[in-house]
ZAMARGU-4260 file (C-alpha; in steps of 0.2 Angstrom, whole numbers, plus 5000, padded with zeros to 4 digits):
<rodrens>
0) 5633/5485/5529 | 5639/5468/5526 | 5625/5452/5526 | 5626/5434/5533 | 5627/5421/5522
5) 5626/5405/5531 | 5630/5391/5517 | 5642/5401/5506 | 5650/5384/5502 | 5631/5382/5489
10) 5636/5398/5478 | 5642/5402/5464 | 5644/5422/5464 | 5645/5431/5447 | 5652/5451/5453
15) 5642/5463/5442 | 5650/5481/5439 | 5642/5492/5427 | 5651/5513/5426 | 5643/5523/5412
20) 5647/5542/5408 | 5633/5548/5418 | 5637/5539/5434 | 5654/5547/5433 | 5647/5562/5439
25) 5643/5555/5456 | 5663/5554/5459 | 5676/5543/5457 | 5669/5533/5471 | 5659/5523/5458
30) 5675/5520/5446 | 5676/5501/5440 | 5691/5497/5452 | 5681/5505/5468 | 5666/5495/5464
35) 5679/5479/5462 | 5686/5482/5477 | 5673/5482/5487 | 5665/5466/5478 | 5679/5457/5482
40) 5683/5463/5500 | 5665/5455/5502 | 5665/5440/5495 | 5684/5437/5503 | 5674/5441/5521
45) 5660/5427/5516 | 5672/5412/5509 | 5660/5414/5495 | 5667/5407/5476 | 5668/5418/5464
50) 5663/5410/5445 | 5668/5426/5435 | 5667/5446/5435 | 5656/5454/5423 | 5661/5473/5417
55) 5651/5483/5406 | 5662/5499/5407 | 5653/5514/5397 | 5634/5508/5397 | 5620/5515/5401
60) 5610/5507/5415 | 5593/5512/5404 | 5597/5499/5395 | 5601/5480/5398 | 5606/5474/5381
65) 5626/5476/5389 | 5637/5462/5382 | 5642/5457/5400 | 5627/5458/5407 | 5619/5446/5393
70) 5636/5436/5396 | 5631/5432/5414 | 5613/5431/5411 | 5618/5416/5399 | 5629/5409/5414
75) 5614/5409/5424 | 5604/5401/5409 | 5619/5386/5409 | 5616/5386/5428 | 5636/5389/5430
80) 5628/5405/5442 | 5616/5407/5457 | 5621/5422/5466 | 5624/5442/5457 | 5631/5454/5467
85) 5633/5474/5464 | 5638/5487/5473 | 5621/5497/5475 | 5605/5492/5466 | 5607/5507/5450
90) 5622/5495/5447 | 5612/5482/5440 | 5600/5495/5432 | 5590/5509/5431 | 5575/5504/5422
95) 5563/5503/5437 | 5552/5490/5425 | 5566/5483/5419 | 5574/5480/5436 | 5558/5476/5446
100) 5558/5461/5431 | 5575/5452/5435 | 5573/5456/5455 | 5555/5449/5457 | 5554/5437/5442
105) 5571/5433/5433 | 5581/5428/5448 | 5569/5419/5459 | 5563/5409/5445 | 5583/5403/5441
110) 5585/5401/5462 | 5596/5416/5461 | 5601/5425/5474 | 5603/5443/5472 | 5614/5456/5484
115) 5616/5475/5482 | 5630/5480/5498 | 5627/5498/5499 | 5607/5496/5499 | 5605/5482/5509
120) 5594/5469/5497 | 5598/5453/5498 | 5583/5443/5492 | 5588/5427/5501 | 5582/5433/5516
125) 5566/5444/5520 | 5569/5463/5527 | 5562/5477/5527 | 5575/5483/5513 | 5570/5471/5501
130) 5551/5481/5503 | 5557/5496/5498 | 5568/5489/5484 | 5555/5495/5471 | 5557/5513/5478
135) 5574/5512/5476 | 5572/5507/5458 | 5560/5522/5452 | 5572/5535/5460 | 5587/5526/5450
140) 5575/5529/5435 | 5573/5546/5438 | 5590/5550/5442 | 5594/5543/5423 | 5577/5553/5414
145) 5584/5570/5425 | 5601/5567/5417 | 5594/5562/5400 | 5585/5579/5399 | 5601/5590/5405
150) 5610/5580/5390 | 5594/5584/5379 | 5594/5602/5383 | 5613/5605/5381 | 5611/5595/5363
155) 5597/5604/5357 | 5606/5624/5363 | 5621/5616/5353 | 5609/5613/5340 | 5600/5631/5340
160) 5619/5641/5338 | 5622/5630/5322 | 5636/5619/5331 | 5637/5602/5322 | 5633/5588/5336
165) 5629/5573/5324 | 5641/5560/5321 | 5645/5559/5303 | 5642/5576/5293 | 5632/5574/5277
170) 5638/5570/5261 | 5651/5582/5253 | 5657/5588/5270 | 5668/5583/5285 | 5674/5589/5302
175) 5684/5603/5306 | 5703/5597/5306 | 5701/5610/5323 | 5687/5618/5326 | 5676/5607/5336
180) 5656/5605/5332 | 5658/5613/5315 | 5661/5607/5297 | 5670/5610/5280 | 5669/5605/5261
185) 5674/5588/5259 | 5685/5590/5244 | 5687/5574/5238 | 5668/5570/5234 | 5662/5590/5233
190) 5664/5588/5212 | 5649/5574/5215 | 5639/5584/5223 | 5640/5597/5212 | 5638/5584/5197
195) 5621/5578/5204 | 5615/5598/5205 | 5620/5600/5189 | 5612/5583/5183 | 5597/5588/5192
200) 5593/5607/5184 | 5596/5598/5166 | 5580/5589/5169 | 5587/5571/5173 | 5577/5561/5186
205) 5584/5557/5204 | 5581/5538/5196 | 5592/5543/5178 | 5606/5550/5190 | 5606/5537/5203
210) 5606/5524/5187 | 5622/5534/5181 | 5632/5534/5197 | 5628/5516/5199 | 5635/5512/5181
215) 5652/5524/5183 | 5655/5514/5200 | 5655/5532/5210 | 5655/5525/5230 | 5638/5528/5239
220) 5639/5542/5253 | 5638/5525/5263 | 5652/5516/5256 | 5666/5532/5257 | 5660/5535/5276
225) 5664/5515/5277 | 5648/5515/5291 | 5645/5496/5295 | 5631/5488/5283 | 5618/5483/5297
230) 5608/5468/5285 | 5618/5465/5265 | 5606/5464/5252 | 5605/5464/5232 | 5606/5485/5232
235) 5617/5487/5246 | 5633/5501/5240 | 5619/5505/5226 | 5614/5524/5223 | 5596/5527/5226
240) 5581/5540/5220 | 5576/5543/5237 | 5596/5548/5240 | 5598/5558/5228 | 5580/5566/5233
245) 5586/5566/5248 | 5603/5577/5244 | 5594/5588/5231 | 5583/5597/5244 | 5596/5595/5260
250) 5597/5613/5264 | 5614/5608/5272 | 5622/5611/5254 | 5619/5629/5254 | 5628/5633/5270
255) 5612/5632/5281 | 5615/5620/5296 | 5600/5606/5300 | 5597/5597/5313 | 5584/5589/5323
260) 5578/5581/5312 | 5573/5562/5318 | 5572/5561/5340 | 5573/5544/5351 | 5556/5542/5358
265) 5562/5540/5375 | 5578/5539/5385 | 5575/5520/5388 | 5573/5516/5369 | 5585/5518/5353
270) 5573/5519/5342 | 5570/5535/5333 | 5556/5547/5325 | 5557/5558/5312 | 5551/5575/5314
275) 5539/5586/5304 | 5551/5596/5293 | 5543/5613/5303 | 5551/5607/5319 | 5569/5606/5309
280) 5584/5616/5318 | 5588/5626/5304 | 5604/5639/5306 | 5607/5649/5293 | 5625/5653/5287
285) 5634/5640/5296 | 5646/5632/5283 | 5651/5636/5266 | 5640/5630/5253 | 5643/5620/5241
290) 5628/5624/5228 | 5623/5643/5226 | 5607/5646/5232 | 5598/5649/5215 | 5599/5632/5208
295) 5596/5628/5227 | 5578/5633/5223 | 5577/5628/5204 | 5580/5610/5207 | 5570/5609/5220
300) 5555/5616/5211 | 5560/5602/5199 | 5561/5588/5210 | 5545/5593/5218 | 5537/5594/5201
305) 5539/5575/5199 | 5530/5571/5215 | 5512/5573/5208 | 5517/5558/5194 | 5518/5539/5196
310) 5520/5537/5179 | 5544/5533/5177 | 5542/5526/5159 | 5537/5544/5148 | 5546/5559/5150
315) 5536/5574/5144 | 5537/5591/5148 | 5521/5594/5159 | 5527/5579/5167 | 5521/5585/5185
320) 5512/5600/5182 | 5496/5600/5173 | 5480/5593/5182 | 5462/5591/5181 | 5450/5606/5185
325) 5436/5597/5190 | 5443/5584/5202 | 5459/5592/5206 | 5468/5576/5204 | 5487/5575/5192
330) 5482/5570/5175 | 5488/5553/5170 | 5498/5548/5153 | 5494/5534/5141 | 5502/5528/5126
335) 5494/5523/5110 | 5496/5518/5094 | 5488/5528/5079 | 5485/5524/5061 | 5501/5524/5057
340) 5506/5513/5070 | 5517/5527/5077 | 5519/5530/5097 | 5507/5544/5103 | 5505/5549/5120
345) 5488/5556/5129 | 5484/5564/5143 | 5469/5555/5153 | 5460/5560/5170 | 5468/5549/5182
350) 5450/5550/5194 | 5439/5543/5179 | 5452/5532/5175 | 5450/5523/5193 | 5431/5526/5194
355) 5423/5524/5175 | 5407/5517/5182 | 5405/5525/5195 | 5404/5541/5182 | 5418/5551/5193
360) 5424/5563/5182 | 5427/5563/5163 | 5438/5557/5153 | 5447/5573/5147 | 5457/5563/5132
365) 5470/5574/5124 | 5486/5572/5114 | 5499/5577/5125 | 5507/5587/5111 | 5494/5596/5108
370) 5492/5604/5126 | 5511/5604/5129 | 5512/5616/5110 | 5498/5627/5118 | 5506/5629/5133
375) 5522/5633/5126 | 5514/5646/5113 | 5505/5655/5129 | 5520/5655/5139 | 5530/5662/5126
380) 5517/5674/5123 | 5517/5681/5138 | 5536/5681/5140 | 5535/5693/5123 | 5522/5705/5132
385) 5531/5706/5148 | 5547/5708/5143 | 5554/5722/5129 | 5566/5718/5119 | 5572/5736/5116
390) 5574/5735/5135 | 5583/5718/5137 | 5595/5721/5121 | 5606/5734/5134 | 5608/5721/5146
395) 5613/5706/5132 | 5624/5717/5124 | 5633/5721/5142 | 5633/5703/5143 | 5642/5699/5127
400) 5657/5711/5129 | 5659/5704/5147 | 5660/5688/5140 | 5671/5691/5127 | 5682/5701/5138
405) 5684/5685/5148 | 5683/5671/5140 | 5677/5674/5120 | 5668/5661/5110 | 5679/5650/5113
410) 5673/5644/5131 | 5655/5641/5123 | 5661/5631/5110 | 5671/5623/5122 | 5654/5619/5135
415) 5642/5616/5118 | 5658/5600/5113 | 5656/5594/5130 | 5636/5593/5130 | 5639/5586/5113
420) 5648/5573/5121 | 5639/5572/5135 | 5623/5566/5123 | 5633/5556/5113 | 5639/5546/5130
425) 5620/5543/5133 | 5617/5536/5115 | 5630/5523/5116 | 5626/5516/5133 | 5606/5517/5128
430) 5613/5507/5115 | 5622/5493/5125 | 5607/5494/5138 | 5594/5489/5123 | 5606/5474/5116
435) 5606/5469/5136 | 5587/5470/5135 | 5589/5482/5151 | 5579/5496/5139 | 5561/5491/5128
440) 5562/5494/5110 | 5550/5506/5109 | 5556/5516/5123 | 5575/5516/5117 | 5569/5523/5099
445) 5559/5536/5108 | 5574/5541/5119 | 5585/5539/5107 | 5577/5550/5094 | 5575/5565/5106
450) 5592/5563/5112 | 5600/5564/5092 | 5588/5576/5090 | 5596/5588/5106 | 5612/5584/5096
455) 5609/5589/5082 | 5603/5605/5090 | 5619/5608/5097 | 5630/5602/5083 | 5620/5616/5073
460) 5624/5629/5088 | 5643/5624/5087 | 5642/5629/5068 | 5637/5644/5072 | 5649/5647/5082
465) 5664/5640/5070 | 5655/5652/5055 | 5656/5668/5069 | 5676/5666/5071 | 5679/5666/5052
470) 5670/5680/5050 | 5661/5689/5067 | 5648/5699/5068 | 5647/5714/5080 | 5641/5713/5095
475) 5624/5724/5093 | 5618/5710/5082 | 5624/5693/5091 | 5615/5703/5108 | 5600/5704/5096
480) 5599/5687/5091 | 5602/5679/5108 | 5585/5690/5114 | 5575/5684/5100 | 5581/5667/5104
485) 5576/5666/5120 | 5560/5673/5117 | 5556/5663/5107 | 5560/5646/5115 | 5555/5653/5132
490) 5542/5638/5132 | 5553/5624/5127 | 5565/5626/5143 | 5558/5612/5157 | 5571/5620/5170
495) 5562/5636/5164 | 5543/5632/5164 | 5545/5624/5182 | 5551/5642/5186 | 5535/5650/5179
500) 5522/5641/5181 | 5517/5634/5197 | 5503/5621/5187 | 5493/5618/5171 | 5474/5616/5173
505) 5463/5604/5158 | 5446/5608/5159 | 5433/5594/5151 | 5432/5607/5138 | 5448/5608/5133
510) 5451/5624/5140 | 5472/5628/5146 | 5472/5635/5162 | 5489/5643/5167 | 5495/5648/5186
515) 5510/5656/5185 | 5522/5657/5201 | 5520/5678/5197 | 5509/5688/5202 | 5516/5703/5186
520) 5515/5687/5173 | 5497/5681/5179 | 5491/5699/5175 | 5500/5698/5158 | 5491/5681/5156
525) 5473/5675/5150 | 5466/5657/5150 | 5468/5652/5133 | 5457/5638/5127 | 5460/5626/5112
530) 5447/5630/5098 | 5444/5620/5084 | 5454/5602/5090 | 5451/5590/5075 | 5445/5574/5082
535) 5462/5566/5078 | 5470/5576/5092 | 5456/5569/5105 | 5451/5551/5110
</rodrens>
C-alpha cells in the first residue's frame, strides 16, 4: 500500500483531510481522526516533514472553495509546500473536471508532488495507477451526483407533504418551538403583516407603503431575521416596492405552504434559478393564516392592476385598467395645463405616443375625468339593475341589529376617528416632505387636496353618526340609507372596481368598453359611448 520515497529529506508534506455529511455514510472509517491516523502513520514510515494539516471537516468534495483547502493551496503559492497527501483521491475532490485540473495541471506546474495511499497515485513516479487516476475521478463524481439526487428527492417528498425544509420561514412566521419541518405565526411582527394588507386593499401603493415603513423606522424582514448583509449599500435595512409586492401575493400568508420556488442548477454549482410560478410546490392548509383569503384575492387584483402602468407620479382611479381597443396596449396619462392654468390630466395612446410618424395608432386624447365619470355612471348603473333594493334591504337590516347587538355606533365612530387620524397623519408629513422638497408643489396640492377632501368626507360621516346618538333613527330606515348609499357610490370604490371590472377599453371614437370579471354583470351591461364631448374635454 505504502510508496517509496527516495529523497524524503526535499519535502515539504501538507496532510489534506476533507469529511463531509455525505461521506459519512461510507462508515466511520472515513472519520477525520481515521484519515489522520493514517496520514501520519505514513509520513512517520517515510521520515517525511510535515509543514502543517489541512482539515476541512463538513464540506462538500463538489466543491473546492474549502477554507483549508484554499489555505494550503496559498502555502503552495508561498512555495512553503511541495508534496499533498490524502487518504484516497475523493479526498481531494470529487469534481472529476475539477480534480483532473489540480492533478494534471495545478501540481505539476508548482513541482508538486501528489499521493493518494489507499489508490495508489503518486504522481512522482509513472504507474499504471496514475493512468487510471482520471477513472477514478468520474466515479468519485458520480458517487456525489447519486447522493445529490437521493437528497433532492427526499427534499422535494418533504416538500410535496407541506413540511417546511427551507432555512428561514417568511416573514410573519417562525419555527415550530417542537414540531419539526413546520411553522407558526410569528407574533411579534404578525400586526405588520397585517398592517401592509390592510394598507394594500385601501388603495396605497407597494412604493407609499414601503415609503411609510421606511419613515416609522419598522425593521426590514431582513434586519429582524438579522441574516448577514452579503455587499452594504445606500438602501440596505430599506423597505422596498418589490418586497412589499413580494409579501402581497405570497400565498404563504393564507395558510398555503410554497416551496420550490428557485433550484441550484447543478450539484456542483451554488447558484440558483427561479422557477416558473406553475412548477411552485404549493400545499394547501399547512399553517395558520395570517390574512383571510378574501382580501388574499382583493389585494392582489389590486397589485396586479398596477402592473400595466409605468406612470408612479398620478394616481387616478383607472390607473391600470383601461387600455386601447385598437392596439391593445395600457393607455398612458399626461398632465396639462388649461385655460385657467389649473392641472388636468388626459389619457393618451401610449403606441401612438412612441410611433407618431410612423402613423401607429391614434391618438385617442381624452380628459381622464371625463372617462373615469362615465365609467363610474355605467358601473353604477349596472350595480342598480343587478341588484334590488327591496332584496338587499332584509339583509342590511339583519346587518345593523347584529352590529348593534355587538358593538353599536360606537365602534364605527370609533374606526371613522382613527381614519380621520389616519389622513390627518398623511397631511402633516406631506407637509414636512414638501418644506424638505422630498414632494413637487404641484403634486403636494393635488395630494393634498384629495386627502382633505377624504377628510372631510369622513368628518361629515362622524356627524352623522354624533346626530343618530342624540336622536336615533330606527333601524328600517338607517338599513335603507346604507343600500342607497352604496349604490350609489358603487363606482367611486377603487378596491371595488378592481373587483368588477377586469379592464376598461377607449375606442378612437370615444366609445367605453367595459369587461367585467362576471359573466351575470356582463349580461346586465351595454357598451356605452360618450356622445356629444365638447371639445374642451378632448385634445
Amino acid at each position: 500500500m505504502y510508496l517509496e520515497i527516495g529523497n524524503p529529506m526535499d519535502y515539504h508534506a501538507a496532510l489534506y483531510i476533507r469529511l463531509s455529511k455525505e461521506d459519512e455514510g461510507e462508515g466511520p472509517s472515513q472519520s477525520v481522526q481515521n484519515q489522520a491516523s493514517m496520514l501520519r502513520e505514513f509520513v512517520q514510515q517515510h521520515r517525511l516533514s510535515v509543514y502543517d494539516t489541512y482539515v476541512d471537516d463538513g464540506w462538500s468534495g463538489t466543491s473546492f472553495d474549502r477554507p483549508a483547502f484554499r489555505r494550503m493551496i496559498a502555502d503552495i503559492e508561498a512555495r512553503k509546500v511541495n508534496m499533498v497527501i490524502t487518504k484516497d483521491l475523493s479526498r481531494l475532490g470529487r469534481d472529476y473536471i475539477m480534480t483532473g485540473h489540480y492533478m494534471e495541471r495545478y501540481f505539476p506546474e508548482h513541482r508538486v508532488r501528489y499521493i493518494s495511499l489507499l489508490d495508489g497515485i503518486d504522481t512522482g513516479v509513472d504507474s499504471t495507477a496514475n493512468d487510471i487516476t482520471p477513472f477514478r475521478a468520474i466515479m468519485n463524481d458520480m458517487y456525489a451526483k447519486d447522493i445529490s439526487k437521493k437528497i433532492k428527492s427526499v427534499k422535494r417528498d418533504k416538500q410535496r407533504k407541506g413540511q417546511f425544509i427551507g432555512g428561514k420561514p417568511v416573514y410573519g412566521y417562525k419555527m415550530h418551538p417542537t414540531e419539526k419541518n413546520k411553522i407558526v405565526i410569528d407574533e411579534a411582527v404578525a400586526p405588520v403583516v397585517r398592517r401592509i394588507f390592510g394598507m394594500a386593499l385601501s388603495g396605497m401603493s407597494c412604493r407609499s407603503i414601503a415609503a411609510l415603513l421606511n419613515q416609522e423606522g419598522v425593521p426590514t424582514p431582513a434586519t429582524y431575521a438579522n441574516l448577514p448583509v452579503a455587499r452594504s449599500g445606500p438602501y440596505t435595512g430599506m423597505w422596498s416596492s418589490e418586497r412589499i409586492s413580494d409579501m402581497l401575493q405570497n400565498e404563504t400568508y393564507i395558510g398555503n405552504m410554497v416551496q420550490g420556488r428557485s433550484v441550484k442548477i447543478s450539484y456542483k454549482s451554488k447558484k440558483c434559478l427561479r422557477q416558473d410560478p406553475a412548477n411552485w410546490v404549493v400545499v394547501e392548509g399547512t399553517h395558520k393564516p395570517l390574512v383571510d383569503r378574501e382580501t388574499f384575492q382583493k389585494v392582489r387584483m389590486l397589485v396586479n392592476s398596477r402592473k400595466h402602468t409605468r406612470n408612479r407620479t398620478y394616481d387616478f382611479l383607472l390607473k391600470g385598467l383601461i387600455f386601447c381597443r385598437e392596439c391593445g396596449y395600457p393607455l398612458a396619462v399626461l398632465n396639462r395645463k388649461n385655460a385657467k392654468g389649473e392641472d388636468v390630466l388626459y389619457f393618451v395612446c401610449r403606441t401612438y405616443q412612441r410611433f407618431t410618424k410612423a402613423g401607429v395608432c391614434t391618438c385617442h386624447s381624452i380628459k381622464e375625468k371625463t372617462v373615469t365619470d362615465a365609467v363610474t355612471a355605467k358601473v353604477r348603473e349596472v350595480c342598480q339593475a343587478y341588484l334590488n333594493l327591496d332584496e338587499l334591504l332584509p339583509v342590511a337590516q339583519e346587518a345593523m341589529e347584529n352590529a348593534g347587538r355587538q358593538s353599536g355606533l360606537g365602534a364605527e365612530r370609533q374606526a371613522l376617528q382613527s381614519k380621520i387620524d389616519s389622513l390627518t397623519a398623511n397631511l402633516d408629513r406631506m407637509y414636512t416632505d414638501r418644506l424638505n422638497g422630498l414632494l413637487p408643489e404641484e403634486d403636494f396640492q393635488r395630494i393634498f387636496n384629495r386627502t382633505k377632501l377624504d377628510r372631510k368626507l369622513l368628518e361629515e360621516k362622524r356627524q352623522e353618526l354624533e346626530l343618530q346618538k342624540k336622536s336615533p333613527v330606527r333601524s328600517e330606515d338607517r338599513a335603507r340609507e346604507l343600500v342607497q348609499r352604496f349604490i350609489e357610490t358603487a363606482g367611486e370604490s377603487r378596491e371595488l372596481l378592481v373587483s368588477l371590472i377586469e379592464r376598461v377599453e377607449l375606442t378612437e371614437d370615444k366609445e367605453i368598453i367595459i369587461k367585467f370579471r362576471f359573466a351575470q354583470l356582463d349580461e346586465t351591461a351595454e357598451s356605452q359611448t360618450l356622445q356629444g364631448i365638447a371639445p374642451s374635454e378632448t385634445a
